[in-house]
C-alpha positions in Angstrom: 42.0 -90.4 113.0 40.4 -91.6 109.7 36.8 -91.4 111.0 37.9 -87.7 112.1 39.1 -86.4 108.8 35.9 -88.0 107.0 33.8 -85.7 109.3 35.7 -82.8 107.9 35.4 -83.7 104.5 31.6 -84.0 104.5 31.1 -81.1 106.9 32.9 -79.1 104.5 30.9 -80.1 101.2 28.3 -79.3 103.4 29.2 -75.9 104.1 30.0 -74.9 100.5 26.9 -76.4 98.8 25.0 -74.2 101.7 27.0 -70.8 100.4 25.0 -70.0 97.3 27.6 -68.6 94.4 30.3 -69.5 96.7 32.7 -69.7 93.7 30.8 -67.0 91.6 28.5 -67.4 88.8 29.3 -67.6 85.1 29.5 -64.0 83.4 27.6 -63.3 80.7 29.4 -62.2 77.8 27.0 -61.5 75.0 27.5 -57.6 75.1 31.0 -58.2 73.6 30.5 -57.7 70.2 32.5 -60.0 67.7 34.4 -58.2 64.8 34.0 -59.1 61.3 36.9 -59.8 59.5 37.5 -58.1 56.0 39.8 -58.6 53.8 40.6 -55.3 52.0 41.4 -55.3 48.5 44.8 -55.8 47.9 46.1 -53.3 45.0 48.5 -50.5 44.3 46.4 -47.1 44.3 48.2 -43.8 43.0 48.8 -40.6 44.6 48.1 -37.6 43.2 49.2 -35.5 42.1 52.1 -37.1 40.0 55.7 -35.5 39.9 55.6 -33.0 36.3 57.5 -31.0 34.9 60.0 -32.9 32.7 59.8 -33.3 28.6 61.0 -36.7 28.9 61.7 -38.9 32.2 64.2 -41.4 31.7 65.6 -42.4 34.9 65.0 -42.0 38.5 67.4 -43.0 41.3 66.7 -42.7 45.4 70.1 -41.7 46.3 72.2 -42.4 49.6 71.6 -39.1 50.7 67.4 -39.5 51.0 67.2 -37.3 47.8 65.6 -38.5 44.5 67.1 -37.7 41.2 65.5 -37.8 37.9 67.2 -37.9 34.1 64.7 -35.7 32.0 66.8 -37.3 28.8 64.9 -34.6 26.6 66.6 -31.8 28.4 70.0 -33.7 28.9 69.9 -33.0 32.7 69.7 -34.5 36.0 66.9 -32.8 38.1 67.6 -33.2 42.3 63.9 -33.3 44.2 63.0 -34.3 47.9 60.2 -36.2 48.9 57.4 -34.1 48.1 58.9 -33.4 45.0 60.0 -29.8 45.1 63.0 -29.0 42.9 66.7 -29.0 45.0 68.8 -28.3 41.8 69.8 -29.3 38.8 72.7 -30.2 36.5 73.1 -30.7 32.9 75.1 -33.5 31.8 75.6 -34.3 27.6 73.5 -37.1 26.5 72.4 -37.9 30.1 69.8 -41.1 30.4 70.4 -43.0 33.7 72.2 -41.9 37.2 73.3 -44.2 40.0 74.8 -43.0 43.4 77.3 -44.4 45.2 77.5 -44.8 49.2 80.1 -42.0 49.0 77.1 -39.5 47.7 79.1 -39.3 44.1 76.3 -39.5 41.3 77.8 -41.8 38.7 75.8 -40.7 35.0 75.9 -42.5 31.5 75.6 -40.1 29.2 78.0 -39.2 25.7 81.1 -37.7 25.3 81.9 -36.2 21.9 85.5 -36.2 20.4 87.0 -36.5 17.1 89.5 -39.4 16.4 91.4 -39.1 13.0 89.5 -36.0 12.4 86.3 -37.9 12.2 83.8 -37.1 15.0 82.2 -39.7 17.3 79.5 -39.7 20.4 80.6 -42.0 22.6 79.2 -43.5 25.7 80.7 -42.2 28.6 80.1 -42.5 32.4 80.4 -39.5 34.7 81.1 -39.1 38.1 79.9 -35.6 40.0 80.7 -34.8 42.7 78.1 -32.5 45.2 80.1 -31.8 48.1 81.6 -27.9 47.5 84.9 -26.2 48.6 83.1 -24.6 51.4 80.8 -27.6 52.5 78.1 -26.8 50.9 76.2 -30.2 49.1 73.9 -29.4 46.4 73.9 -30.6 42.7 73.3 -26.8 40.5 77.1 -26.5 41.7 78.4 -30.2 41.6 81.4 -30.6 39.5 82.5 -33.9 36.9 85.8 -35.3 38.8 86.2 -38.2 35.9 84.9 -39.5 33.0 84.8 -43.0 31.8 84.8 -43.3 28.3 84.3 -46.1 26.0 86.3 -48.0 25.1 89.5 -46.5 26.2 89.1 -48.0 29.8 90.3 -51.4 28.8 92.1 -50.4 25.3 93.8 -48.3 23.5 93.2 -48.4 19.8 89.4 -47.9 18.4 87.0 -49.1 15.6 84.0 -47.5 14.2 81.8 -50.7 16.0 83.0 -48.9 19.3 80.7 -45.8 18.6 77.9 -48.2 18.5 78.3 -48.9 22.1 76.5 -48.2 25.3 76.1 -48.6 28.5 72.5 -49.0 29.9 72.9 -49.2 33.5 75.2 -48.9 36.6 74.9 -51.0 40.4 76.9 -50.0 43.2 78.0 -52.6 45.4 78.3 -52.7 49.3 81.1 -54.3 51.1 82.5 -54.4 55.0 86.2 -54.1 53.0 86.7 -50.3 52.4 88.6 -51.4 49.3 85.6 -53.4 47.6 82.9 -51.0 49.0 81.5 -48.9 46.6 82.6 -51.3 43.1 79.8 -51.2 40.5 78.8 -53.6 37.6 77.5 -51.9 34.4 75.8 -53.1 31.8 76.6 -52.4 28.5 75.2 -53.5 24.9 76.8 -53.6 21.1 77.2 -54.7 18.2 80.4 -57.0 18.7 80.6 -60.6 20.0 84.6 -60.6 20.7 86.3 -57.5 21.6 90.1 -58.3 22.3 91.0 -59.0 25.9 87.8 -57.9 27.1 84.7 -60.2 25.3 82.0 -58.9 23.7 79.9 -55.8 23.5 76.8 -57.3 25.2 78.4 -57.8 28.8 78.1 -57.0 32.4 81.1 -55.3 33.6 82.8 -54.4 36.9 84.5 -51.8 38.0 86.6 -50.8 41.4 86.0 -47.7 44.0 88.0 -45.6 41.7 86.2 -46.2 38.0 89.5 -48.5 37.3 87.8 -51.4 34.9 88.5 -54.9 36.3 87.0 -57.4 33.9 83.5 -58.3 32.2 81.3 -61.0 34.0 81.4 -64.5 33.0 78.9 -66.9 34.2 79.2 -70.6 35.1 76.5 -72.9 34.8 75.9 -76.7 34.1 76.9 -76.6 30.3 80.5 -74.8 31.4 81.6 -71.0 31.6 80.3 -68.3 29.5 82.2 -65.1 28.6 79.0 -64.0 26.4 75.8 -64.6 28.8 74.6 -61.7 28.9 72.7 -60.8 25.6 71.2 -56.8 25.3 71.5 -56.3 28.8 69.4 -53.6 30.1 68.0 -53.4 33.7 70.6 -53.7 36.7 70.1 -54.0 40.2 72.4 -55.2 43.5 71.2 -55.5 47.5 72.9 -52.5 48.6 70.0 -49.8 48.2 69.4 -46.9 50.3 69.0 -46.5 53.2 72.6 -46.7 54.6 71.9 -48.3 57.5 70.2 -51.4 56.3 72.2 -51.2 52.8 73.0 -54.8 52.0 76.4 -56.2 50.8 78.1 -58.6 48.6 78.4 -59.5 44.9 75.0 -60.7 43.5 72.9 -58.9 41.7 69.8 -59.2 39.1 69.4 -58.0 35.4 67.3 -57.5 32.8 67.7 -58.3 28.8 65.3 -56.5 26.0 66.6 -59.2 23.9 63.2 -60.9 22.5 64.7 -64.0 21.6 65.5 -64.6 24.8 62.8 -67.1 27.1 64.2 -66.0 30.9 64.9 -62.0 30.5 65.0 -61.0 34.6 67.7 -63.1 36.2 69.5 -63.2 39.6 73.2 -64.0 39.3 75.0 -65.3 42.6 78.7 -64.8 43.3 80.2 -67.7 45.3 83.2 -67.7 46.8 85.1 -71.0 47.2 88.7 -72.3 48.5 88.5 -73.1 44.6 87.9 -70.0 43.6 85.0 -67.6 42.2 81.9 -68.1 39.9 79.1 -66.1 39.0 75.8 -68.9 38.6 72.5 -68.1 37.5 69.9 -68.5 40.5 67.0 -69.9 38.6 63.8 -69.6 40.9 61.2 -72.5 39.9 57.4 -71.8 39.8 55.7 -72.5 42.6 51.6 -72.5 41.5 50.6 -73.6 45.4 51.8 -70.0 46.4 51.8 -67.7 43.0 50.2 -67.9 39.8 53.9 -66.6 38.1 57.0 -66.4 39.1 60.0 -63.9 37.4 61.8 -66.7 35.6 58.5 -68.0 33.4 59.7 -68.0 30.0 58.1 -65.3 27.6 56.7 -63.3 30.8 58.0 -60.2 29.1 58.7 -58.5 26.2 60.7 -55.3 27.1 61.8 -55.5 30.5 63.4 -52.1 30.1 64.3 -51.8 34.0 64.7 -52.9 37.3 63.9 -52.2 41.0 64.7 -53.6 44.5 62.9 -52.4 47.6 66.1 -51.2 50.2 63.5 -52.6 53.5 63.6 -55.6 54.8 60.8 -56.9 52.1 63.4 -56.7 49.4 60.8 -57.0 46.8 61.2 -56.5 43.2 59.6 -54.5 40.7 60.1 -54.5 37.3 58.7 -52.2 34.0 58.0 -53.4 30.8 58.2 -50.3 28.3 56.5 -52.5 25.5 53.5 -54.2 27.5 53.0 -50.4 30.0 53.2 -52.6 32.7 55.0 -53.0 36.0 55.1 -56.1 37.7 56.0 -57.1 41.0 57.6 -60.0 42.9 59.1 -61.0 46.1 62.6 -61.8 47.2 62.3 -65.3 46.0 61.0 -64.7 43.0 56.9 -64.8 42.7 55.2 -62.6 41.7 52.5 -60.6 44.2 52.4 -60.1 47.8 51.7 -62.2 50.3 48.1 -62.0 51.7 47.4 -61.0 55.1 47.7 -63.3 58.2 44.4 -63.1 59.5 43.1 -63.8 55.8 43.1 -67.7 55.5 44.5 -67.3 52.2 47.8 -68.8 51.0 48.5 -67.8 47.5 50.2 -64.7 46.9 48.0 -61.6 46.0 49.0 -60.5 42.2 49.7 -56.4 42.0 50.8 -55.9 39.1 49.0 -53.4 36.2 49.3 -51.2 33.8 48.0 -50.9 30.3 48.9 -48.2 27.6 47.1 -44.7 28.7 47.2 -41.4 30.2 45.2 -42.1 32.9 46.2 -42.4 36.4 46.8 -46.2 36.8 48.2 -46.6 33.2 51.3 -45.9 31.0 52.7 -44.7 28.0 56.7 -46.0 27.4 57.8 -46.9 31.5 61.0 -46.7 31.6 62.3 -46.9 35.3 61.5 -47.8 38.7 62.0 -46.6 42.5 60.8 -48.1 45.7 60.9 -45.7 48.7 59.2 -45.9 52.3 56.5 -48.1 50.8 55.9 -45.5 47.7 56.5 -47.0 44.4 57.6 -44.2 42.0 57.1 -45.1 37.8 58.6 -43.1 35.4 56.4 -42.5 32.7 58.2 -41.1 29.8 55.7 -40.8 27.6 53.8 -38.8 29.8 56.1 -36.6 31.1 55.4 -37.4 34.7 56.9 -39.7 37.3 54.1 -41.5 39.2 53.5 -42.6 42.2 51.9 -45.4 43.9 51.2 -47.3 47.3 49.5 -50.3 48.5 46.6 -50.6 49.7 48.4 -53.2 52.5 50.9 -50.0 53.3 48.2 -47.8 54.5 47.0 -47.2 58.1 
């Protein structure tokens, strides 16, 4: 039987080495050209033409709704556009300078409200919400109507001093939540004169409010050397996670701020709410430098001067952007903090690509006084006050 099988074996060797390209020949594959890979400059390139027409931009906010609105502070109104930036309507609004809106489609609008108080006038901040939705179902901003008014300082008080004229507030986040009765809260910031104002601390605070512009308390923050009812000094930029769109608006308490306050070293800073079966605390989020992957990070000390405003991507990128009206600039940085973009995959590179620029000028990639910031389907819109225009830019990653 052995002998038998050993026959087989060699006759069939046999019969395959006599079969010439019995198991096919190697194909040749030298007509298959290789690609060159070539890593396109990484940078933000604008789009003409820029969005014109205002005397002074102050303010620009991507609402709920998909609509953009702009504060032209000059003209003390709030000017409605869509994408391509064609005029929808507009609304005038005493002492007008920023505009948030709220998951409900309300605009909420810091502007002034003027009154006299023991026959001696006074412009006082004031926060408006407007309503767009009409009577007959009709939504458009020409015919929106003021349904309150927040006015400082007689949300939390009663009585008045002549320090309380000196007050404003400088920005406004609205805050997401499952819980119908915490959805649509907002923190504003606000900045004064006044370290200790009773029951309610000082001027230069971060303040929340509920659904229904009820005041709930100012922000302290805890942090290794104990609690802090006066963190927050010249608070100016505000941001939280729930941005536009609604579908993939995010939720919860934190949010990041900025502070024009020059003798301060860290002036962008994420504050965390955690909730404990101890209780609550706001805690700075300090994000360290990491040189391997980005030459600066958001928290390097003295990275600005005037950080006038702040800017968080609603995709899934969540990046940040921030202007500073005293350097021209805009700067950019990721969720965690450093600054740039990561490179692409097939690059070999590691280190995060640096995008930010700026530079005092008229010209196209420059600007004169930035004063806000808005991030929408990978367009980054700058307003340029001291141009007049709100620009607009995209990366050179984002394109097809």
């Amino acid at each position: 039987m052995k002998k038998i099988n050993y026959i087989c074996t060699v006759l069939s060797l046999a019969f395959l080495n006599s079969c010439e390209g019995y198991l096919g020949t190697k194909t040749d594959l030298g007509f298959i050209e290789v690609p060159n890979y070539s890593v396109r400059d990484i940078a933000y390139v604008p789009i003409q033409p820029a969005f014109s027409g205002f005397v002074y931009p102050n303010d620009i906010c991507i609402g709920f709704d998909e609509l953009f609105y702009v504060v032209d502070a000059a003209t003390e109104q709030i000017i409605c556009l869509n994408e391509s930036g064609v005029e929808q309507g507009r609304l005038s609004v005493p002492g007008v300078k920023y505009v948030r809106q709220d998951r409900r489609f309300n605009l909420l609008a810091i502007g002034s409200f003027d009154t006299a108080i023991n026959s001696v006038a006074y412009n006082l901040s004031c926060i408006y919400r407007i309503n767009q939705l009409q009577p007959n179902g009709d939504y458009n901003l020409q015919n929106a109507s003021v349904i309150n008014k927040t006015v400082h300082p007689f949300y939390f008080k009663n009585t008045f001093s002549t320090s309380d004229a000196q007050v404003e507030f400088t920005q406004i986040a609205v805050l997401g939540s499952p819980n119908s009765e915490k959805n649509n809260r907002y923190y504003v910031s606000r900045s004064g004169p006044s370290e200790n104002n009773a029951n309610q601390g000082p001027d230069d605070a971060i303040i929340l409010f509920d659904n229904n512009d009820e005041f709930l308390s100012p922000i302290s923050v805890s942090t290794s050397s104990g609690l802090y009812t006066n963190y927050f000094k010249t608070p100016s930029g505000l941001v939280s996670f729930t941005q536009p769109p609604q579908y993939t608006a995010g939720t919860g308490d934190d949010f990041w701020f900025t502070s024009i306050d020059g003798d301060q070293a860290l002036q962008v800073q994420n504050i965390e709410f955690i909730e404990t079966d101890f209780g609550a605390d706001y805690i700075p989020n300090i994000y360290p430098k990491d040189t391997s992957l980005a030459l600066h990070s958001i928290n390097e000390p003295n990275r600005f001067k005037s950080p006038i405003s702040i800017a968080m991507a609603g995709d899934a990128s969540r990046y940040l952007f921030v202007v500073d009206s005293e350097k021209d600039s805009l700067y950019q940085f990721t969720a965690n903090g450093l600054e740039g973009v990561p490179p692409p995959p097939a690059s070999g590179e590691k280190k995060y690509v640096q995008v930010s620029f700026g530079g005092e000028g008229d010209g196209p990639m420059q600007f004169n006084e930035p004063r806000a910031i808005a991030f929408w389907k990978k367009i980054l819109y700058v307003v340029d006050a001291g141009n007049g225009r709100i620009s607009r830019f995209k990366c050179t990653l984002d394109f097809e």
